[in-house]
KOLKETOR-983475 format. One record per residue (C-alpha): residue number from 1; residue in one letter; x, y, z. Coordinates in steps of 0.02 Angstrom, whole numbers, always signed. Example, Ala and Ser with C-alpha at 12.3 -4.5 7.8 and 13.67 -1.06 7.14 Angstrom:
<nodes>
+------+------+--------+--------+--------+
! resi ! resn !      u !      v !      w !
+------+------+--------+--------+--------+
!    1 !    A !   +615 !   -225 !   +390 !
!    2 !    S !   +684 !    -53 !   +357 !
+------+------+--------+--------+--------+
</nodes>
This chain:
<nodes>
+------+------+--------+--------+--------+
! resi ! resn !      u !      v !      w !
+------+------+--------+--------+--------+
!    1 !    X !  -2049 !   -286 !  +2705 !
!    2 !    X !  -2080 !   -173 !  +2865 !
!    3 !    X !  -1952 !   -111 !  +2988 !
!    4 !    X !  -1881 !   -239 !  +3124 !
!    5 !    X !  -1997 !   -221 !  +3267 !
!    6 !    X !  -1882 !   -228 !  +3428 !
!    7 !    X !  -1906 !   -264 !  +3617 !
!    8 !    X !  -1739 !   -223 !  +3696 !
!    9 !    X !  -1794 !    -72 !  +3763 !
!   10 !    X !  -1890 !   -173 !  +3889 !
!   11 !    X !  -1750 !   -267 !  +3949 !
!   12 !    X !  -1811 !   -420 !  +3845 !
!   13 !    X !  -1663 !   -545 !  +3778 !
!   14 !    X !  -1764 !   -692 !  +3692 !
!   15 !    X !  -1918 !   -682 !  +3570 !
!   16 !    X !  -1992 !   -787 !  +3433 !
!   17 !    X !  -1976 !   -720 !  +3267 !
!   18 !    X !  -2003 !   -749 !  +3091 !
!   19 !    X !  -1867 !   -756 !  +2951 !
!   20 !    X !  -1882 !   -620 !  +2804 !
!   21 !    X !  -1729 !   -616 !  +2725 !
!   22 !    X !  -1540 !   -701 !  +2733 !
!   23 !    X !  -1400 !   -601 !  +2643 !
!   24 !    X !  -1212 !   -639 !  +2597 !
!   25 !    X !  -1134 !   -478 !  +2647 !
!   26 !    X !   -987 !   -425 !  +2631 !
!   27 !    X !   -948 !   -436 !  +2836 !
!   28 !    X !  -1038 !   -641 !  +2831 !
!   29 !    X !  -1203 !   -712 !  +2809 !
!   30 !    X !  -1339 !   -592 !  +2884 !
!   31 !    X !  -1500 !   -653 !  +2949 !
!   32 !    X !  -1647 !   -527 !  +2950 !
!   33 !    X !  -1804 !   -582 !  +3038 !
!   34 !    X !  -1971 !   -496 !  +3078 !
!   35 !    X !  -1932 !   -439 !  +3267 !
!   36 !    X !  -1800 !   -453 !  +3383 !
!   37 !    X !  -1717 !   -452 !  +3555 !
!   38 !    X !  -1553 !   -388 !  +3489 !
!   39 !    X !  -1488 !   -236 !  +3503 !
!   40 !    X !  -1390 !   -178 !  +3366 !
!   41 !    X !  -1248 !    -61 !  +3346 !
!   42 !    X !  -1294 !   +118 !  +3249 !
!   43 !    X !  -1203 !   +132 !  +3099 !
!   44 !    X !  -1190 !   +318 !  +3118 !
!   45 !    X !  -1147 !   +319 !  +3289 !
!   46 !    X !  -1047 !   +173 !  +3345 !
!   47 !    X !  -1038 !   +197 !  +3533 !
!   48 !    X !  -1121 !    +38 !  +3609 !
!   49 !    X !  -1080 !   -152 !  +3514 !
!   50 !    X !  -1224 !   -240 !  +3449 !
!   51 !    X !  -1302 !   -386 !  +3560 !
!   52 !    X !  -1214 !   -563 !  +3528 !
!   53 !    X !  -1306 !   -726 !  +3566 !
!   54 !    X !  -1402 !   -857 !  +3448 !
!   55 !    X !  -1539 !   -906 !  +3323 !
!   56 !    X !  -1609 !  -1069 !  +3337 !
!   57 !    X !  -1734 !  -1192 !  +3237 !
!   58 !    X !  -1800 !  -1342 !  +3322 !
!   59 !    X !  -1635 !  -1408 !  +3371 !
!   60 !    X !  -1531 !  -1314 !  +3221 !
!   61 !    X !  -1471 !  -1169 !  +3328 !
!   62 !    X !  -1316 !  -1041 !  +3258 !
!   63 !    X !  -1221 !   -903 !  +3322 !
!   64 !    X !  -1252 !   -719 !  +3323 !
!   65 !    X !  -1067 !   -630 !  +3329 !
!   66 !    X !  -1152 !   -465 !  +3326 !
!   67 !    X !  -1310 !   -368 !  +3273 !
!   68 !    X !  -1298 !   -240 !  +3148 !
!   69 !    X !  -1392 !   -126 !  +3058 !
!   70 !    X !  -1480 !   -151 !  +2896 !
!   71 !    X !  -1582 !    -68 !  +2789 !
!   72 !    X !  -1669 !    -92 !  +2601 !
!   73 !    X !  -1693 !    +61 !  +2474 !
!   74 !    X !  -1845 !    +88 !  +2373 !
!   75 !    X !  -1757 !     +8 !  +2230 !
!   76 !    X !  -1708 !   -155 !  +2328 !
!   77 !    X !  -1506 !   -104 !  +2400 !
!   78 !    X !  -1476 !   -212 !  +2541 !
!   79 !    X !  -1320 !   -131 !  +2652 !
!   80 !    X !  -1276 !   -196 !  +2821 !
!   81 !    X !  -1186 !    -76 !  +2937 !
!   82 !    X !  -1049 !    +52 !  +2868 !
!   83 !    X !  -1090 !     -3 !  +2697 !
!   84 !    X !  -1292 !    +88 !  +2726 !
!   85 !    X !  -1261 !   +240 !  +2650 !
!   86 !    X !  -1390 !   +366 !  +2700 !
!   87 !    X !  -1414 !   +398 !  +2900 !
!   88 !    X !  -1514 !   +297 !  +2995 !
!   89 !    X !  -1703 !   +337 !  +2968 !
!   90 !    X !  -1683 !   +412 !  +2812 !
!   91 !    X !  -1829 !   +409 !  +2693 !
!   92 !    X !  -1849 !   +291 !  +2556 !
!   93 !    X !  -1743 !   +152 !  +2642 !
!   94 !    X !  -1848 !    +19 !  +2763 !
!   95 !    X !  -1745 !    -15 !  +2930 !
!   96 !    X !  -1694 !   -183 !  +2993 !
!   97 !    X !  -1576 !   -270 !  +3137 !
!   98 !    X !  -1467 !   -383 !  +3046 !
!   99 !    X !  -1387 !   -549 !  +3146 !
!  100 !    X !  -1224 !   -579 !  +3087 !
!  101 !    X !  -1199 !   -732 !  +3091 !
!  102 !    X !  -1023 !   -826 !  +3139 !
!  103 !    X !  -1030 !   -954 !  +3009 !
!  104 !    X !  -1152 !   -990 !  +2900 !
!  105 !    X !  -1331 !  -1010 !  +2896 !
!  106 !    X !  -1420 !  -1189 !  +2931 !
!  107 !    X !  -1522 !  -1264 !  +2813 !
!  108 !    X !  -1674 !  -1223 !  +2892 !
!  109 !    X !  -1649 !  -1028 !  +2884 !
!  110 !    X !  -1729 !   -986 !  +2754 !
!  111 !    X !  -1893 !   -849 !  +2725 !
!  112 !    X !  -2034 !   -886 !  +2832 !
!  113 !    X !  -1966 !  -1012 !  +2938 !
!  114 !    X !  -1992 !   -980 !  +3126 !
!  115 !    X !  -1841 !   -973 !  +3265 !
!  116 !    X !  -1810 !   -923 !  +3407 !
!  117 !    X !  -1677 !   -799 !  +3457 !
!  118 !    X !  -1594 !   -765 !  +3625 !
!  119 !    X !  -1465 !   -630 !  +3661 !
!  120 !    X !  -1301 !   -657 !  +3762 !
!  121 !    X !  -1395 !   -593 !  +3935 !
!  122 !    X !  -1225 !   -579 !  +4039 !
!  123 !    X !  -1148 !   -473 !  +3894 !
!  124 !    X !  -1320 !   -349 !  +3865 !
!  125 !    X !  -1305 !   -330 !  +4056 !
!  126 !    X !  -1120 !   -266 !  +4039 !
!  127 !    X !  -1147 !   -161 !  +3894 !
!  128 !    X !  -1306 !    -78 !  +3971 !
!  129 !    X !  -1206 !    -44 !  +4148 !
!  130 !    X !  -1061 !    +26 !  +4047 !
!  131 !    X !  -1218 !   +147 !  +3943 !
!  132 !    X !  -1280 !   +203 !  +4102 !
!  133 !    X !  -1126 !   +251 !  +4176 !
!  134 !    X !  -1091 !   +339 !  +4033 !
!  135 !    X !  -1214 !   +455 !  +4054 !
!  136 !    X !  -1196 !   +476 !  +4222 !
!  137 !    X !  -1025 !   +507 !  +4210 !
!  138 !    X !  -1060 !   +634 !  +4044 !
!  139 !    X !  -1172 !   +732 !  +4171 !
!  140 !    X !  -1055 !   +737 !  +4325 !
!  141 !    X !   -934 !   +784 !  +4205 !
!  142 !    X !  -1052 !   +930 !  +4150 !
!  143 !    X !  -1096 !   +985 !  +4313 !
!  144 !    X !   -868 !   +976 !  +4378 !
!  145 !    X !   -827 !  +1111 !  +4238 !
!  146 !    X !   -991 !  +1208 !  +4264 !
!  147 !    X !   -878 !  +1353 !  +4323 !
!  148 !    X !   -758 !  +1374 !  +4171 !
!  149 !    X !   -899 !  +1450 !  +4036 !
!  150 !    X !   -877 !  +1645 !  +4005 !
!  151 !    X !  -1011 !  +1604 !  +3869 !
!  152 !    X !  -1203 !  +1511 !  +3882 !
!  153 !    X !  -1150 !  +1329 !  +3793 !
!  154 !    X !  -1327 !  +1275 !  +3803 !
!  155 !    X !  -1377 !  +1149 !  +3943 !
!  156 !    X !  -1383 !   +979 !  +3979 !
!  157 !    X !  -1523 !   +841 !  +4037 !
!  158 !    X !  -1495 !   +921 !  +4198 !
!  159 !    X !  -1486 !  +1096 !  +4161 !
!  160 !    X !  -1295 !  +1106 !  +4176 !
!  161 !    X !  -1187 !  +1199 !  +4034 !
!  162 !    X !  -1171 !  +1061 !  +3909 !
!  163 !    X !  -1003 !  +1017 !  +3890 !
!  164 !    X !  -1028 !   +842 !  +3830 !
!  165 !    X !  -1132 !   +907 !  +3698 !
!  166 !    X !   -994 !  +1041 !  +3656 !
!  167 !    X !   -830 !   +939 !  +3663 !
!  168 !    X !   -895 !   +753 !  +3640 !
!  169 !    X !   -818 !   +659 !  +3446 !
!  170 !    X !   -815 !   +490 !  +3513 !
!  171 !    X !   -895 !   +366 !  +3634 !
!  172 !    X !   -854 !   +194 !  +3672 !
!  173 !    X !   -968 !    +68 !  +3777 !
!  174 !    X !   -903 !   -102 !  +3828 !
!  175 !    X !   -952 !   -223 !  +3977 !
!  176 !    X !   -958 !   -119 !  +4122 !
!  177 !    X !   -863 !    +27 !  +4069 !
!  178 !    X !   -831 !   +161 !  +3934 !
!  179 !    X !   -716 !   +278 !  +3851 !
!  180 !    X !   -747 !   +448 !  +3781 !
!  181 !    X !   -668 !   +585 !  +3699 !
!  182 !    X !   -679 !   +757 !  +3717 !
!  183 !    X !   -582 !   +897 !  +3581 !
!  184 !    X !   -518 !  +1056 !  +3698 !
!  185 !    X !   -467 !  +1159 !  +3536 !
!  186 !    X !   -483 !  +1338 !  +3474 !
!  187 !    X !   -680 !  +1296 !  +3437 !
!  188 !    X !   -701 !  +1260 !  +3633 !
!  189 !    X !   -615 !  +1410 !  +3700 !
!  190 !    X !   -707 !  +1529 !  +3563 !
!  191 !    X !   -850 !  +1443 !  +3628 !
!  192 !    X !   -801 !  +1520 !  +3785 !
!  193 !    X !   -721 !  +1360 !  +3886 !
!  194 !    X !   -557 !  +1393 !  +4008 !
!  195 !    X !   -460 !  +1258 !  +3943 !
!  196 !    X !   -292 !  +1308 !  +4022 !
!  197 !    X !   -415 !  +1328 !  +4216 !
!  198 !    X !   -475 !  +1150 !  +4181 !
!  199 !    X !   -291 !  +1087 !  +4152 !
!  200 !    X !   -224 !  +1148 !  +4297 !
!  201 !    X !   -374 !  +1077 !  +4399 !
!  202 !    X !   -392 !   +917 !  +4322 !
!  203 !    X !   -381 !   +822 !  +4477 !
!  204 !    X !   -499 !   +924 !  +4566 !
!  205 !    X !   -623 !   +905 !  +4442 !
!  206 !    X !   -589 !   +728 !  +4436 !
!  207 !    X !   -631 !   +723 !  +4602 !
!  208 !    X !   -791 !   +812 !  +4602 !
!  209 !    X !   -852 !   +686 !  +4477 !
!  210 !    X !   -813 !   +537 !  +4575 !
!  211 !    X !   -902 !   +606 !  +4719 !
!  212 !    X !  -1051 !   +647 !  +4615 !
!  213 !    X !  -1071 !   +487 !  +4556 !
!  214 !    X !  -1053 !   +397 !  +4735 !
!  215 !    X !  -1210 !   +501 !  +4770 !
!  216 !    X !  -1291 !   +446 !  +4621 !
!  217 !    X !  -1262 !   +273 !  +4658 !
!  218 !    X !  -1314 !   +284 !  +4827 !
!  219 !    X !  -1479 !   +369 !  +4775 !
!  220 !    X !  -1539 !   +207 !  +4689 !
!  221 !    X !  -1631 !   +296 !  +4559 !
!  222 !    X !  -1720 !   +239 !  +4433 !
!  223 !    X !  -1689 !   +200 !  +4247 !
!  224 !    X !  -1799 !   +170 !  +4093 !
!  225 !    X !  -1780 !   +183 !  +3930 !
!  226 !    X !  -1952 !   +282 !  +3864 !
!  227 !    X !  -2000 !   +231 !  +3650 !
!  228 !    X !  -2108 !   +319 !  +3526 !
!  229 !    X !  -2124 !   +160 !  +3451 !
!  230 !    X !  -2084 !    -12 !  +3431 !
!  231 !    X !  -1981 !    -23 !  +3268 !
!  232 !    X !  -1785 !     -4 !  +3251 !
!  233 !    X !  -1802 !   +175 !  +3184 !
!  234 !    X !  -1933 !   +229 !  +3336 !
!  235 !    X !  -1837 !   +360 !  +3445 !
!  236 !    X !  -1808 !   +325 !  +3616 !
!  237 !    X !  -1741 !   +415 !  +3772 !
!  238 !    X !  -1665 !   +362 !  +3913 !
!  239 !    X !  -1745 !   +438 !  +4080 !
!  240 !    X !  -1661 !   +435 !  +4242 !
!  241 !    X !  -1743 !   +497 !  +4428 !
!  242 !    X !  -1598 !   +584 !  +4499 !
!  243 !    X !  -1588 !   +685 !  +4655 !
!  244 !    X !  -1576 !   +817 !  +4561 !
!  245 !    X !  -1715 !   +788 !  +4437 !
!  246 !    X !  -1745 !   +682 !  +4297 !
!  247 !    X !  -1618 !   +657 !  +4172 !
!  248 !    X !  -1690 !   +631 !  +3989 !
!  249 !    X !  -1565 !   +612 !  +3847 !
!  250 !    X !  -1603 !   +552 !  +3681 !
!  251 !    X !  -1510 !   +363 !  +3662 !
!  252 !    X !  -1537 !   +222 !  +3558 !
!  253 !    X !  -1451 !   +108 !  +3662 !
!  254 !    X !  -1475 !    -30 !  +3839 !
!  255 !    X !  -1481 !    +33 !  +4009 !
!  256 !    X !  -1520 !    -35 !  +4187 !
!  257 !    X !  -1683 !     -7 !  +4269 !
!  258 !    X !  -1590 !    +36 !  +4412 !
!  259 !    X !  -1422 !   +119 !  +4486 !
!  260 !    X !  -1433 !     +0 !  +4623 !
!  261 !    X !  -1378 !   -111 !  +4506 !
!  262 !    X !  -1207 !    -33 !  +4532 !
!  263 !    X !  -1085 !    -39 !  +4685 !
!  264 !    X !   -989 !   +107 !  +4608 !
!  265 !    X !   -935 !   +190 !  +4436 !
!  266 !    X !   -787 !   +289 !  +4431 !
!  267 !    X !   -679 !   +394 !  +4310 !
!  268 !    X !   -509 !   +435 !  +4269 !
!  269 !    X !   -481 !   +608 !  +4153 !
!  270 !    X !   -333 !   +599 !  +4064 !
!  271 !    X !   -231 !   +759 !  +3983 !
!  272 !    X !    -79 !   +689 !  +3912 !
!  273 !    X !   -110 !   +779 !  +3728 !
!  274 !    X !   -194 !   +973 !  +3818 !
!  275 !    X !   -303 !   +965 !  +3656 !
!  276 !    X !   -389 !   +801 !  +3680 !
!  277 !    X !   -464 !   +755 !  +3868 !
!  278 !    X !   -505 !   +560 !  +3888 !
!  279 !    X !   -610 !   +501 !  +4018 !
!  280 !    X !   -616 !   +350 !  +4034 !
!  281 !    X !   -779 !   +277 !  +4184 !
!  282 !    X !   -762 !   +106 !  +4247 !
!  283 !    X !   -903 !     +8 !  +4340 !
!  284 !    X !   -903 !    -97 !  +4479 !
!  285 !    X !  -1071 !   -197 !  +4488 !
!  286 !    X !  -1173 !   -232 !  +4637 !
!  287 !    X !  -1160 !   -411 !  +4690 !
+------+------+--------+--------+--------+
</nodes>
């Protein structure tokens, strides 16, 4: 068996495929075929939901809750999802998308039989606005607290002192929209971050992001995602023709191929526990 060969990246969301495997996991039935549309969600990193949308042969056609991750050791393990346990890409395991299914399988699905899969297109759309706007709003976010390092953090896609990179422990995509995390302890401000400057500023920097993204999203700039190859485990960046320059940041998940495909994306920073910011960036999508 080889690694799932994948064409989200492309914007694709419908392919022909061949079945290689169906599993009873633990989570439902989990059909693996030889390529796919779907994106699915990292194990590792959870921050964008796998793709939902069907499987279908001849007229036999079932549905796709979500795509996962799977992945087969040397010695023949099967694990879908949280149950893989190595990281994804690790050597001596061969890396697959997994459909789980909502139900069970047809009779039809079974190894080498051909179907046809198409992906939820009005969902992937969603989930790669809310992506996108993650990033962007990651970066403005960067650029609004430039000011506060008394130490060199390291910089961001654009060059900025890399708070994202810093503070980040959790991101969460959904349709149009996300929600991220950021930890303002004793690690940060030994790292040389004013925490108590951004507290008492928060609305100014809250602001300045909301203005930098307006800009953004008036500059219509282009967005690709850029692969080193076409399998699941291939790394891929997402590249972004700002203004400013180009953005390139290392991302496994869906994006637009444009932000004119947005009317606006905003955020809201909130500081109700001083040790953990939220920010939470909410799009509005062009009609």
């Amino acid at each position: 068996m080889s690694a799932t060969l994948v064409s989200f990246a492309d914007g694709s969301t419908s392919g022909e495929a061949v079945v290689t495997r169906v599993e009873a996991s633990p989570v439902g039935t989990v059909v693996v075929t030889d390529a796919t549309p779907f994106h699915p969600v990292d194990h590792t990193w959870p921050d964008q939901p796998g793709d939902s949308g069907t499987i279908a042969i001849g007229d036999e056609r079932v549905v796709v809750a979500e795509a996962l991750m799977a992945a087969v050791s040397e010695e023949g393990e099967f694990a879908v999802g949280v149950d893989i346990p190595v990281k994804r890409g690790a050597e001596g395991w061969t890396w697959l998308v997994g459909h789980l299914l909502d139900g069970e399988a047809a009779a039809g699905f079974v190894d080498g039989a051909s179907v046809r899969l198409e992906v939820d297109a009005a969902h992937r759309a969603g989930l790669s606005r809310g992506h996108t706007a993650c990033h962007l709003a990651s970066l403005a976010l960067d650029l609004a607290v430039a000011d506060l390092w008394r130490k060199d953090p390291g910089a961001d896609a654009l060059g900025n002192p890399d708070f994202e990179g810093r503070a980040n422990q959790s991101s969460r995509i959904h349709d149009d929209g996300s929600v991220d995390e950021y930890r303002l302890g004793k690690s940060l401000r030994r790292a040389g971050f004013d925490t108590e400057t951004f507290a008492a500023t928060l609305a100014d920097r809250e602001g300045s992001i909301n203005a930098q993204l307006a800009a953004w999203v008036a500059s219509a700039a282009s967005s690709r995602i850029v692969t080193e190859g076409p399998t699941i485990v291939d790394r891929r960046r997402w590249r972004c023709e700002l203004p400013e320059g180009e953005a390139v940041i290392l991302c496994g998940g869906t994006h637009v191929a444009s932000l004119a495909e947005f009317a606006s994306i905003s955020v809201a920073l909130d500081l109700s526990d001083p040790q953990l910011l939220v920010m939470t960036t909410t799009v509005v999508p062009a009609a």
